[in-house]
LUMTIRO-264787 format. One record per residue: x, y, z of N, C-alpha, C in turn; residue in three letters. Coordinates in steps of 0.02 Angstrom, whole numbers, plus 50000, padded with zeros to 5 digits. Example, Ala and Ser with C-alpha at 12.3 -4.5 7.8 and 13.67 -1.06 7.14 Angstrom:
BEGIN
506604971650390506154977550390506604983550390ala/506424988850354506844994750357506455000250394ser/
***
This chain:
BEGIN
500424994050000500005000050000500445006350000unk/500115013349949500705018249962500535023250006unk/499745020450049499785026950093499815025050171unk/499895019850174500125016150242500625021550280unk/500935025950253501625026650297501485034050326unk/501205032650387500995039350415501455042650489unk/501985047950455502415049650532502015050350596unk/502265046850641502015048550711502005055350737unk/501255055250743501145063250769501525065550831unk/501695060850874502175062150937502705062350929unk/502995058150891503965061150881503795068950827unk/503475071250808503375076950776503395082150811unk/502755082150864502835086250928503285086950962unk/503745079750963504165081251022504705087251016unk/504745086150934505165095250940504825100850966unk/504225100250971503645107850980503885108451069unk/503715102051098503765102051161504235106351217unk/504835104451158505355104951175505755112851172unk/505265116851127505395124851116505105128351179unk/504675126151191504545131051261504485137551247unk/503885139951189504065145651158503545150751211unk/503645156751216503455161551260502765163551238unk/502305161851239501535167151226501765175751250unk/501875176651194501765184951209501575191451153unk/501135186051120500895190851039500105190751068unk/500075197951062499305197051058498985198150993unk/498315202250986497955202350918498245208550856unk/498495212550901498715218750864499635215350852unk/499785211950870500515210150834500435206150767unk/499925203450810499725197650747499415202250678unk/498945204950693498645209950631499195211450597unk/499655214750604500155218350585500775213750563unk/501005210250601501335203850568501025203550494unk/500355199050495500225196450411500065201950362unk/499955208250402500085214350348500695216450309unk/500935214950354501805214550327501975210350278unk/501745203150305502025197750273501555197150181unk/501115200050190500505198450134500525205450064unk/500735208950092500645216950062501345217450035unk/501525218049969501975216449923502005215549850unk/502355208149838502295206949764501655206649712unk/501135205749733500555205649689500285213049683unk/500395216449750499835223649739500525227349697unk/500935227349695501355231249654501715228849588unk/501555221849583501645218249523501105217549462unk/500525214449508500195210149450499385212549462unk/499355220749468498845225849465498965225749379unk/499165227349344499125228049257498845221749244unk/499245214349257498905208549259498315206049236unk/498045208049333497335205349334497035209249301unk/497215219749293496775221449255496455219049186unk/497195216149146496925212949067496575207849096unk/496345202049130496135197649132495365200249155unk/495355204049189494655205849225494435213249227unk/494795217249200494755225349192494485227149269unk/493845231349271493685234549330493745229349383unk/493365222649348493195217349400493865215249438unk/494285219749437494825215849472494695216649554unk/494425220649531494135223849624493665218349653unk/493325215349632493035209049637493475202849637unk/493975202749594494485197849593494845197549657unk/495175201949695495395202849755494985202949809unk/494215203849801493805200449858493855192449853unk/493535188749803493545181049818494085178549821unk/494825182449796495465178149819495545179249898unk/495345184949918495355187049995495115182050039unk/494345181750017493975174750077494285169350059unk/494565166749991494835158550000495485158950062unk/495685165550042496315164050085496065164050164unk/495525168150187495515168250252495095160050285unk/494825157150239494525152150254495285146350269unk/495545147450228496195143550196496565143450293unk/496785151550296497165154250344496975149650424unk/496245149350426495985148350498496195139050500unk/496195135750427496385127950430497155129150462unk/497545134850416498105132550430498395135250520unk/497805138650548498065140450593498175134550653unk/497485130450651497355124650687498145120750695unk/498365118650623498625112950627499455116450639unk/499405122350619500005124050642500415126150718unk/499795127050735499795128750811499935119750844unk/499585116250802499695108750834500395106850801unk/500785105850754501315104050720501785110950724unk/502105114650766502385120450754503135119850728unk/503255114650664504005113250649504045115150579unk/504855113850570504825114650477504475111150447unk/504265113450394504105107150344503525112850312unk/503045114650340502475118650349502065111850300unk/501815115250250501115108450221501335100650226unk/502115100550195502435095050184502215090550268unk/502505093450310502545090550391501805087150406unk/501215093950393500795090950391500475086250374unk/500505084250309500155077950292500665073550301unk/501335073250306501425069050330501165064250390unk/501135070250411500705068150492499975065150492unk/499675068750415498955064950431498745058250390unk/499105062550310498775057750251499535051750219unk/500055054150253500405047950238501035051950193unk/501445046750180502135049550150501885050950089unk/501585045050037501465045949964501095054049960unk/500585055950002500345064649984500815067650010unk/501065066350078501615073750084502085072950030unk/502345067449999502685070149943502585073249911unk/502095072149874501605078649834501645085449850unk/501235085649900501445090949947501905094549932unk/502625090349978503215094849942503515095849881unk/503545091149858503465093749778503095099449750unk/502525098649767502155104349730502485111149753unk/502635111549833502865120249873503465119749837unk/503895115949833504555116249775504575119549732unk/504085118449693504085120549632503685128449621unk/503105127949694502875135249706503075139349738unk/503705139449777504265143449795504625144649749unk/504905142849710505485146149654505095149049610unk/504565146949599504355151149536504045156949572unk/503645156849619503505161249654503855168049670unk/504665162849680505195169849673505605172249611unk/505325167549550505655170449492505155174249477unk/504305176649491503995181249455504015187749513unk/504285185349573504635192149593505255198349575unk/505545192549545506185195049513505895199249461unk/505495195049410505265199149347505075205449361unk/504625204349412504195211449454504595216449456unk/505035213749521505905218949521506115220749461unk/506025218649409506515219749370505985226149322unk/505485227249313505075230249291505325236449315unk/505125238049393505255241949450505945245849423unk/506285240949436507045243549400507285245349332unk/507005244749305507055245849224506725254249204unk/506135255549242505705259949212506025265049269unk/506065265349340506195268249385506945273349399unk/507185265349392508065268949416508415270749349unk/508185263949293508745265949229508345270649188unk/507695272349200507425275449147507515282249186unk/507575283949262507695288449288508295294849257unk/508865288549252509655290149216509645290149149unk/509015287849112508865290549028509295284249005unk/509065279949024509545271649003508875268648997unk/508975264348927508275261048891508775253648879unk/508535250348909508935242948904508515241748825unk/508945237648782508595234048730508175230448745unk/507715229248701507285222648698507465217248744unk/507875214148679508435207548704508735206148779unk/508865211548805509185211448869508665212948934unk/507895214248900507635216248948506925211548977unk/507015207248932506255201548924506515196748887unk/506235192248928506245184348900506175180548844unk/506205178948789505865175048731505085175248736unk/504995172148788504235167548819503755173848832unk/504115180548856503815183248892503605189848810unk/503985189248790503825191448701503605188548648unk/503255182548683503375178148617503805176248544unk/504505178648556504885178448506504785180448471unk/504345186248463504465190548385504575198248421unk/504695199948480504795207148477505415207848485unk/506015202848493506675204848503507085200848573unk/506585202148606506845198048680506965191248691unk/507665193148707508115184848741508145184448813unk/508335189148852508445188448920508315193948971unk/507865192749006507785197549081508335199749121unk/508885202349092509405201849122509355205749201unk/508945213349226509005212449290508515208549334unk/507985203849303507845198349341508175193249361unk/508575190649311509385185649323509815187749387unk/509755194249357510395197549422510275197849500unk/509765201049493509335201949564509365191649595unk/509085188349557508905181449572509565178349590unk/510115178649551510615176449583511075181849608unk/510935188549646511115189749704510915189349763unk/510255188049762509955186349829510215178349845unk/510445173449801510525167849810511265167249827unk/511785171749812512375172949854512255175749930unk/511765180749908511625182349994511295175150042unk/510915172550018510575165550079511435162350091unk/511795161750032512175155550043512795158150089unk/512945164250080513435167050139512995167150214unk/512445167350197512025167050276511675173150305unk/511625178950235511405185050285510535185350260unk/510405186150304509545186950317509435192550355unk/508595194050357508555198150353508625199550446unk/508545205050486508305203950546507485208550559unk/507355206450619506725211350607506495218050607unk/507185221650621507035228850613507305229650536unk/507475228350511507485228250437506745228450394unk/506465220250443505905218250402505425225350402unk/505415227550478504875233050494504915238650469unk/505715241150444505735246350411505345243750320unk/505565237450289505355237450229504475238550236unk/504165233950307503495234750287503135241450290unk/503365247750329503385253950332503395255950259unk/503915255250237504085257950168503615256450108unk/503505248450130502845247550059502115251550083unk/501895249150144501145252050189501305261250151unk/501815264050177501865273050159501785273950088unk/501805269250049502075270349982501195270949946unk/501005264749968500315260549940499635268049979unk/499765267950038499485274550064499365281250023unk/500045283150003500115289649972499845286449904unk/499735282049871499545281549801498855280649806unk/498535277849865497725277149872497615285449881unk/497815288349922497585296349942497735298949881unk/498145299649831498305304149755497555302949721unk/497635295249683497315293449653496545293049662unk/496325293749731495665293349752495145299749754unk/495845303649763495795311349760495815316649701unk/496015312249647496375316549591495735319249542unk/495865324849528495215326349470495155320349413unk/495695313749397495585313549340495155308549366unk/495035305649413494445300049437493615300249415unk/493635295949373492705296949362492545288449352unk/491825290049347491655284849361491495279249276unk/491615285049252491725281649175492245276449139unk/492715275449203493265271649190493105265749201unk/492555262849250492195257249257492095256249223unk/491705257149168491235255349132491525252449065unk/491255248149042491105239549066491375239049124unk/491125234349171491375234349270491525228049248unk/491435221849191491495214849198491605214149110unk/492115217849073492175214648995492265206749001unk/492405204349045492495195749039492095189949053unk/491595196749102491015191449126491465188849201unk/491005186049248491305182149296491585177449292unk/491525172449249491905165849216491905169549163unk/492565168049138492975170649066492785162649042unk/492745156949044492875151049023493245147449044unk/493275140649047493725136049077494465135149042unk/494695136849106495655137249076495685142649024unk/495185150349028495565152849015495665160349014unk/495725157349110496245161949140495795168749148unk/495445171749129495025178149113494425176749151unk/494235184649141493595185049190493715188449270unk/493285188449301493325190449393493755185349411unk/493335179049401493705172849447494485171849422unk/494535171649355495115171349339495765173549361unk/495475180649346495925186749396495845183749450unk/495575184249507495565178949569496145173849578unk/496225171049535496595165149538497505167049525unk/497155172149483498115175049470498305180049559unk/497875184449547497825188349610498015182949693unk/497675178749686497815176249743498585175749760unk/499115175549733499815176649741499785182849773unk/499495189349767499295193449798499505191749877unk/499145186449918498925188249974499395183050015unk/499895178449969500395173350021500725176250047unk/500905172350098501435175850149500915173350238unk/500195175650215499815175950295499965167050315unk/500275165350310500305157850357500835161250414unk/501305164650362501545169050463501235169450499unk/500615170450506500365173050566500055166050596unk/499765160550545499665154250572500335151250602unk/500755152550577501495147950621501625152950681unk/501245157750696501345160150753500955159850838unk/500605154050809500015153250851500185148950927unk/500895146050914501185143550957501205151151020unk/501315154950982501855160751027501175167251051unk/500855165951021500255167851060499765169351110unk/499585174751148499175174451213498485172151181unk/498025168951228497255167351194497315167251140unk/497665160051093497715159451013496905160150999unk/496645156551061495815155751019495425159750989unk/495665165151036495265173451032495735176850969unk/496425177050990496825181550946497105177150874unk/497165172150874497245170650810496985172650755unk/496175169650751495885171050726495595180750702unk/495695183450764495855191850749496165192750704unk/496765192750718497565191750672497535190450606unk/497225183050603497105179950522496825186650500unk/496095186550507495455188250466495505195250457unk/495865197850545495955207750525496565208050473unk/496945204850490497425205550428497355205250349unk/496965200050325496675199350268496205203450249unk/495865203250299495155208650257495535217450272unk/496115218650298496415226850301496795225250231unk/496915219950221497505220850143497135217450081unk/496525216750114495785213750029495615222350017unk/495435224050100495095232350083495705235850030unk/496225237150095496835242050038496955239649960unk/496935232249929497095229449866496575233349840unk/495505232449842495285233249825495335243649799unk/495475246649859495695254749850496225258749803unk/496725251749817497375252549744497025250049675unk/496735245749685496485242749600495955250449606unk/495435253249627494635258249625495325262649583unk/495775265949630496105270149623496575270249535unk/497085265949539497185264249488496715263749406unk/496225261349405495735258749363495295265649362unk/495045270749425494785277249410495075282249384unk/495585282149373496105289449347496335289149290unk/496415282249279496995279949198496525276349187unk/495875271149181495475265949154495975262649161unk/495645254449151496175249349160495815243149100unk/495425243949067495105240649004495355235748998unk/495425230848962495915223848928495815225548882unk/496455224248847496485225648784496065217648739unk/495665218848686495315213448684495395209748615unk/495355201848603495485201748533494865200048504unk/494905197248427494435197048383493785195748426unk/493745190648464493035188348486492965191148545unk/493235196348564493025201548621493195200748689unk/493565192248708493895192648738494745194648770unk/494875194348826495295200848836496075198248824unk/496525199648779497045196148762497575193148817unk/497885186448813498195182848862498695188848880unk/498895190748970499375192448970500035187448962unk/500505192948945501155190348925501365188948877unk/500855189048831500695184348763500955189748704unk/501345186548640501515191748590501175197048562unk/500425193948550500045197948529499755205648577unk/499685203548641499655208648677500295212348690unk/501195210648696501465215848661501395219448604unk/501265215548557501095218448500500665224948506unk/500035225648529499465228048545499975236948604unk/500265232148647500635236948685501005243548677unk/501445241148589501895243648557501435250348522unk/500825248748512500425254848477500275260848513unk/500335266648495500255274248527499815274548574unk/499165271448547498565274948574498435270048670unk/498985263848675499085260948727499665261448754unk/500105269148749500545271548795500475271948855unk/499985273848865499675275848952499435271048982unk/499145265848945498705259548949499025256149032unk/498685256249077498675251949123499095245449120unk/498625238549087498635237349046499545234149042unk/499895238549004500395237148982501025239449008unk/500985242449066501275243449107501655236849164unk/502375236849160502925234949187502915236449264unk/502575241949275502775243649328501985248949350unk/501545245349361500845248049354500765255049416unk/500965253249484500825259749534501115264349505unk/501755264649493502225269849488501955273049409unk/501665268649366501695270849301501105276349309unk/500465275949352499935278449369500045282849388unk/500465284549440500675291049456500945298049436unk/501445291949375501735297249332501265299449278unk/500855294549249500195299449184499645305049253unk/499635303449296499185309649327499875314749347unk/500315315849326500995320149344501135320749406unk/501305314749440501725313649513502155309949498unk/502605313649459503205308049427503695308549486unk/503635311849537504345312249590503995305849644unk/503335304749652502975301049688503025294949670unk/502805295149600502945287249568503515284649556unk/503985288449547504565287349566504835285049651unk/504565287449688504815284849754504255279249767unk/503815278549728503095271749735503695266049709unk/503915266249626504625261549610504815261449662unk/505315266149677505925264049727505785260649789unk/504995260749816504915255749871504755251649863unk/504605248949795504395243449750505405239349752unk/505775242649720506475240949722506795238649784unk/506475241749854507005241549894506495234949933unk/506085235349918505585229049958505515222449951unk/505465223849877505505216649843505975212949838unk/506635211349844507335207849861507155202949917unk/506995211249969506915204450028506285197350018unk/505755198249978505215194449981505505188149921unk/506025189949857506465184149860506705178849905unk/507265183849967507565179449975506995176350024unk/506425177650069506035173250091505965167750054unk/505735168749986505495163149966505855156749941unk/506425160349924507095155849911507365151549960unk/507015154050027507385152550097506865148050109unk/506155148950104505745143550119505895137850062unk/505955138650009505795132249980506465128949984unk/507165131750020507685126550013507435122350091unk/507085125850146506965123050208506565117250198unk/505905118250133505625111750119505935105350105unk/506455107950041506915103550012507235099450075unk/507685104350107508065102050191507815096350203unk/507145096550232506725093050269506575089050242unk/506415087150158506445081350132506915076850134unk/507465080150119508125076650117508325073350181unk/508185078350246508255073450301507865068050324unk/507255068150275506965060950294507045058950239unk/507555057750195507775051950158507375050350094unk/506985053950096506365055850021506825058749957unk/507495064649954507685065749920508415065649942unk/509105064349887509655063949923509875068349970unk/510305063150030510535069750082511005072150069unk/511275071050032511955075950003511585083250022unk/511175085049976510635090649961510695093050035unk/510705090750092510475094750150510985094150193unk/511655095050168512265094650169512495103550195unk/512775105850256512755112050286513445114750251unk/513625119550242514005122550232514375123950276unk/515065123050301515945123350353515695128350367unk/515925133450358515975140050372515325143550364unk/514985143950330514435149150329513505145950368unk/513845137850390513085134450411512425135850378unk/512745135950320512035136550277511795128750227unk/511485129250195511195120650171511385124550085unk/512145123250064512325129050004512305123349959unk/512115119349932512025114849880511265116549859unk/510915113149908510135115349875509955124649867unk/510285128349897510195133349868510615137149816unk/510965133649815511295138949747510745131249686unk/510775126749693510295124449652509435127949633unk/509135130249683508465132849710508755139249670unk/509305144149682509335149949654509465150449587unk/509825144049543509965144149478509385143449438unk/508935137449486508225137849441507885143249440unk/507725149649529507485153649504507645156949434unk/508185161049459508715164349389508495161549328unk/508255157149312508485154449247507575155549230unk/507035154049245506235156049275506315164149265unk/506545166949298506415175949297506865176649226unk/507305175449207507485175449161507095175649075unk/507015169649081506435168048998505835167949020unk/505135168849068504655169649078504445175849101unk/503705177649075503305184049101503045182649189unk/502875188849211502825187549289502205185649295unk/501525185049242500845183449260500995176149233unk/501365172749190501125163649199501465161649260unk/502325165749268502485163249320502095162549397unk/501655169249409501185169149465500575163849442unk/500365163349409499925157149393500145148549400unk/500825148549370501045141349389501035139949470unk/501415145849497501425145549570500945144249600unk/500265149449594499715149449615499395139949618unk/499785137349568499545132049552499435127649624unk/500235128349610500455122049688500185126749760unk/500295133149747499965134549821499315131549846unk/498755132449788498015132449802498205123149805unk/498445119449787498425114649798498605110549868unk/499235113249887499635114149944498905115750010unk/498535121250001498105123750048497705119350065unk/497395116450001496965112250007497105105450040unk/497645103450029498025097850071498135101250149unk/498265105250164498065106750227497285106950255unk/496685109450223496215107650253496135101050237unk/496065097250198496245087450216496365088250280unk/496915090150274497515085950363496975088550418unk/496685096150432496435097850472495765092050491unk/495475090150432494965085450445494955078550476unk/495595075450447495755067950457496145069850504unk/496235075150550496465075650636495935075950666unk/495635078550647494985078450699494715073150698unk/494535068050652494275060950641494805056950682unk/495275057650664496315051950697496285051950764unk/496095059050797496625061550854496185066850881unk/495395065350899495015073650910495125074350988unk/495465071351041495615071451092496395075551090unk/496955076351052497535082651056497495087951052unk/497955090251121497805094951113497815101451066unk/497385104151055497475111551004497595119151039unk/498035120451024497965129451066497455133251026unk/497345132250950496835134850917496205130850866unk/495875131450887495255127850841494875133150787unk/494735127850711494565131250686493645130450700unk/493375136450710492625137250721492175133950665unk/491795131850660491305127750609491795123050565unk/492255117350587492585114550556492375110750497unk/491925109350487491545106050450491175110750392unk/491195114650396491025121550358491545125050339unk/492055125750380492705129450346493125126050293unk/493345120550337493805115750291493615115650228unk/492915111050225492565110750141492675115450123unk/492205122050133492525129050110492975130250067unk/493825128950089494345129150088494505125150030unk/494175119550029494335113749979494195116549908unk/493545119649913493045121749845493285126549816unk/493535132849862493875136849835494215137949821unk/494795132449851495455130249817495455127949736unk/494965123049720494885120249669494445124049625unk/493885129049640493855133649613494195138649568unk/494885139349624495375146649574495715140749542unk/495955136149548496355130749521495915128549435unk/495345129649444495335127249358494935135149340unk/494945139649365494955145349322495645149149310unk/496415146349340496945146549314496945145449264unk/497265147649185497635146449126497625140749137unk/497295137149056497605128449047498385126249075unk/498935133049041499375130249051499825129849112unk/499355133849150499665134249222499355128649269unk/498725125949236498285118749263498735114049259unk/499105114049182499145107349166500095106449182unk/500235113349213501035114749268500815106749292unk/500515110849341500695108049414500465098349403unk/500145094549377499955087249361500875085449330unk/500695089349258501585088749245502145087649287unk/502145092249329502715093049372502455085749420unk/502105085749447501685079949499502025072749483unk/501755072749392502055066849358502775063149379unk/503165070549351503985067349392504035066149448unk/503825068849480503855069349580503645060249576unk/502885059249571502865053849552503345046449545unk/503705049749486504235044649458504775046449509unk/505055050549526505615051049563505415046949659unk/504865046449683504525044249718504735035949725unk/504325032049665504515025449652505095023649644unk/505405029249611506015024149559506625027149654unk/506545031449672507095033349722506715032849789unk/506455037249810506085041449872505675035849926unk/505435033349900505105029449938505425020849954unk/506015019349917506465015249944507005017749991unk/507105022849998507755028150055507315031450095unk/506785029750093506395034250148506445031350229unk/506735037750272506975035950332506405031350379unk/505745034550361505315031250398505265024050383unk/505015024250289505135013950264505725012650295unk/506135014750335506785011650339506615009850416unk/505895011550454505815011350531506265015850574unk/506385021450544506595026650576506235034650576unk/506035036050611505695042850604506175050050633unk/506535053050588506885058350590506485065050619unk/506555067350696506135073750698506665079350669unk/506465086650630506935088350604506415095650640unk/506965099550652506785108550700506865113950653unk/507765113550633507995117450587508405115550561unk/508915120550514509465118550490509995117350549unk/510085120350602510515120850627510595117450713unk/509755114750708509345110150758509775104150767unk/509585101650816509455095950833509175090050803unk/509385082750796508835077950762508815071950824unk/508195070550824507965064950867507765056850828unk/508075053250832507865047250786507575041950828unk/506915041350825506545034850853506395029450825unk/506605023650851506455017150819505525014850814unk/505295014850752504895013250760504805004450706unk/504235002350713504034996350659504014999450608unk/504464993050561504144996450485503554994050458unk/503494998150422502814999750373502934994450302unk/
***
């Protein structure tokens, strides 16, 4: 059988036990935590985006990605408050549904961490292109400035070169060991919150705001069609990259006063303060400049990223165009003439976004880690670095693939492939939340999710919801990718697996402790 092999929920804990972590967050740390952590790459990236996919309706698009996530948020708070170790989804199902899904699992965050941080890079690199070099009257070529994929090979472009750069300098930075600390973090989240602020107050305020820019409020309709990608929901599904990051505040539930009371604060005020602000940047944005899709023959709104919509881009009368904008806040600013504003909107776009790389670069080598120490993928891979105690094999690997992703791809399939494995990933967490409560409804929880039976499902539907109003080809990513995981599973993973081997590896950190208990094999 391949789902027999289920880690013991008690050697799992026993690392939790063993932290002795301090309750001392209440509801207002927590709020503010996942504001931080959530408010970023999507509202300053992939606002032009969702606009082609959903025009006005994007404002609607960022409500229903909002509730999946907060439904999503309250599963993951439960189980994280009960499992408080690395691994995050991966750990979990290990714990509930067995090795064969947490593989999956990790596989899938693998593959939605790097790409995740190669369409940050692209983002950055937008930011930087229009901002700093266009600042200094420097017009990078075509070729040097966009991907093949992301031009479809007929406008000139070979390589994203400062998405490359950015991608593999943050990946020298993890591997020497410098991260961020938290007065760093607090100054960057200052810097984006001041930035996003001053562009809601311009734009909300500005004479050129009318209400004529709505109109059509839905060119796509609510369903654009299946797989493709368009529409409210569609946008939804790209957008939802928008709002990752809030499981911070679920992995914080350990460290919490009254998780029961304040968790749930935390989650839901946090999400619905950064659904409201998304929804005020898209009103804002979309009232001053329109934000239309550009549309083709049969009136639907052309694929972003796609040749033809450069094509479409390259023409006069879509200079100003929303739309086609690289760098959408800052570009908004500058057609209503706050070019010194939108200019410092870029530059907090520049100085912010690095760090939300190297997060992500940093989570998905910790997944990798954690595979490797239970014997699922080679341990060479989770092999520390002499001098710098870092895990420098899987990440300069993790950083070459980003690099090479920000490189030849546009930042809306890349946020869509990602989106892939996340919404999938989530949904495998409400599973686990369910088949604990069925396994084990006597452990203890510091946080419960309220109407469990109502949330979870929830969680499930709307996972699979944004998941097939994603792009075919961002659907048919993540099965693809699955496929190999799959094969690498049978043919390697599941014969070296520490547990088939009757050993259960608890793993903390990189730099942790490991506890090995003999158990029966499976």
């Amino acid at each position: 059988m391949i789902f027999n092999r289920v880690k013991p929920l008690d050697a799992i804990l026993e690392t939790a036990q063993q932290k002795s972590l301090e309750r001392s967050l209440g509801w207002l740390q927590l709020t503010l935590l996942g504001i931080g952590c959530v408010i970023g790459t999507g509202i300053f990236v992939l606002t032009s985006v969702g606009a082609q996919k959903a025009g006005p309706g994007l404002m609607i698009a960022f409500g229903l990605a909002g509730l999946v996530c907060i439904v999503a948020a309250l599963c993951y708070a439960e189980i994280a408050a009960m499992i408080p170790v690395a691994g995050s989804a991966y750990t979990y199902s290990y714990a509930t549904v067995g090795e064969f899904l947490a593989w999956t699992v990790g596989w899938a965050l693998i593959m939605e961490y790097a790409i995740a941080a190669s369409a940050v890079a692209v983002g950055w690199s937008g930011y930087f292109s229009g901002t700093i070099l266009g600042g200094l009257g420097i017009s990078l070529p075509a070729w040097l400035s966009a991907g093949p994929l992301a031009l479809g090979g007929a406008e000139g472009g070979l390589i994203n070169l400062p998405a490359l750069t950015i991608a593999l300098l943050v990946t020298w930075l993890l591997v020497i060991g410098t991260s961020e600390s938290a007065k760093v973090n607090a100054v960057l989240v200052a810097i984006k919150v001041t930035a996003l602020t001053a562009f809601v107050a311009i734009t909300l305020t500005s004479s050129e705001f009318t209400a004529g820019h709505f109109n059509p409020f839905l060119p796509a309709g609510i369903f654009g069609g299946w797989g493709s990608g368009v529409g409210a929901v569609g946008a939804a599904a790209t957008m939802f990259f928008a709002y990752v990051g809030f499981d911070a505040v679920s992995t914080a539930a350990e460290e919490t006063k009254d998780p029961q009371r304040n968790v749930p604060i935390g989650l839901i005020g946090s999400l619905l303060f950064c659904t409201v602000f998304y929804i005020l940047v898209a009103a804002g944005a979309i009232g001053t400049i329109g934000g239309q899709p550009i549309l083709d023959a049969m009136g639907l709104p052309l694929e972003a990223g796609s040749q033809e919509l450069a094509r479409q881009c390259a023409l006069p009368q879509y200079a100003e165009a929303l739309v086609c904008s690289n760098e959408p806040l800052a570009h908004v600013l500058k057609v209503l003439g706050f070019s010194w504003i939108g200019s410092a909107v870029g530059l907090a776009a520049i100085i912010a976004l690095p760090s939300v790389i190297l997060v992500l670069i940093f989570g998905q080598t910790r997944i990798f880690f954690v595979m490797s120490r239970d014997g699922l993928l080679p341990e060479r891979l989770s092999k520390v670095h002499p001098k710098y105690r870092t895990p420098h094999i899987v990440t300069i690997m993790t950083g070459i693939a980003v690099a090479i992703g920000a490189a030849f791809f546009p930042v809306g399939q890349l946020a869509d492939i990602s989106n892939a494995g996340t919404l999938y990933a989530f949904m495998m967490v409400a599973i686990a939340v369910l088949v604990l409560r069925r396994s084990d409804p006597n452990r203890q929880r510091h946080f419960k999710v309220p109407f469990v039976w109502i949330v979870a499902p929830l969680t499930i539907v709307g996972c699979v919801l944004l998941f097939f109003n994603l792009p075919t080809a961002a659907m048919l990513f993540l099965p693809g990718w699955g496929l190999i995981g799959v094969v690498i599973y049978f043919v390697y993973s599941r014969h070296r697996s520490h547990l088939g081997q009757g050993i259960v590896t608890v793993v903390d950190d990189i730099e942790g402790r490991e506890d090995a208990l003999p158990i029966d094999k499976t």
